[in-house]
C-alpha positions as CSV (number, residue, x, y, z in Angstrom):
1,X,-31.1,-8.5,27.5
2,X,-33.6,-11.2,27.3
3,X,-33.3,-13.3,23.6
4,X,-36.1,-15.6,22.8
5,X,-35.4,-19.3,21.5
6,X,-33.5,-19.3,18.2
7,X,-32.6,-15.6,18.3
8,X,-29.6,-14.3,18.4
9,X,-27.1,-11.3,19.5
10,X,-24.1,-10.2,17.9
11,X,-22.0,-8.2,20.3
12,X,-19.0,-5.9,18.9
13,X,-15.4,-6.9,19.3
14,X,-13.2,-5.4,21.9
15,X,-9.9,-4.9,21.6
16,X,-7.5,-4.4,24.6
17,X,-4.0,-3.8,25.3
18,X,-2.1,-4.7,28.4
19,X,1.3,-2.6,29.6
20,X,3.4,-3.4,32.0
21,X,4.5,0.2,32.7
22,X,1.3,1.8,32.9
23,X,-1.6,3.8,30.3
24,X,1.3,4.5,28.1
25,X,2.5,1.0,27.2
26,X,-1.0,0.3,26.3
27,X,-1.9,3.2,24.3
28,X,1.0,3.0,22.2
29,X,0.6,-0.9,21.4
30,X,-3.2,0.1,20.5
31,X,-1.6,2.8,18.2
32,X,0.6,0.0,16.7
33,X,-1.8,-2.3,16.1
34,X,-4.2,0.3,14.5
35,X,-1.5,1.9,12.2
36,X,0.0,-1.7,11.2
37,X,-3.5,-2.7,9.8
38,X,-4.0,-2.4,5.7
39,X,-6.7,0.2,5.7
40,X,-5.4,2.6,8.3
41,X,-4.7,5.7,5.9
42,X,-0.9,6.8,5.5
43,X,-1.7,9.5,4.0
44,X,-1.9,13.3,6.3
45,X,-6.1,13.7,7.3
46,X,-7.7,16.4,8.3
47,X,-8.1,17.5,11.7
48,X,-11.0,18.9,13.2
49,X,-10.5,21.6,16.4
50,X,-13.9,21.8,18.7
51,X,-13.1,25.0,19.3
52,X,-17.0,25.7,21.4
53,X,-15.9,24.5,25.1
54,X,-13.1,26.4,24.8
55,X,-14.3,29.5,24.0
56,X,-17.1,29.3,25.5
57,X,-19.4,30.3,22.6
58,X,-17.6,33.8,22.2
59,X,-16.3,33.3,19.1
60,X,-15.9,37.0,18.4
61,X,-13.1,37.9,20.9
């Protein structure tokens, strides 16, 4: 990316985890942190199931 004099780029914030045991150390401090913030909803949501690899488009069987 090439910015001319004066311009500017905003890039989006990364968020990382470290874990000394492995993937699941990580993941679950990620979780933490996301649930522990003040908009993260408490309340059940919805789920939705891609059901189309699965099935492979034969939805009737």
């Amino acid at each position: 990316m090439s910015l001319a004099p004066g311009d500017a780029y905003e890039t989006p914030w990364v968020y990382y985890a470290y874990g000394s045991t492995g993937l699941d150390e990580a993941s679950g401090r990620i979780h933490a942190w996301l649930r522990s913030l003040p908009l993260h909803p408490t309340r059940p949501r919805r789920v939705l199931v891609n059901t189309w690899e699965a099935a492979y488009f034969d939805h009737d069987h």
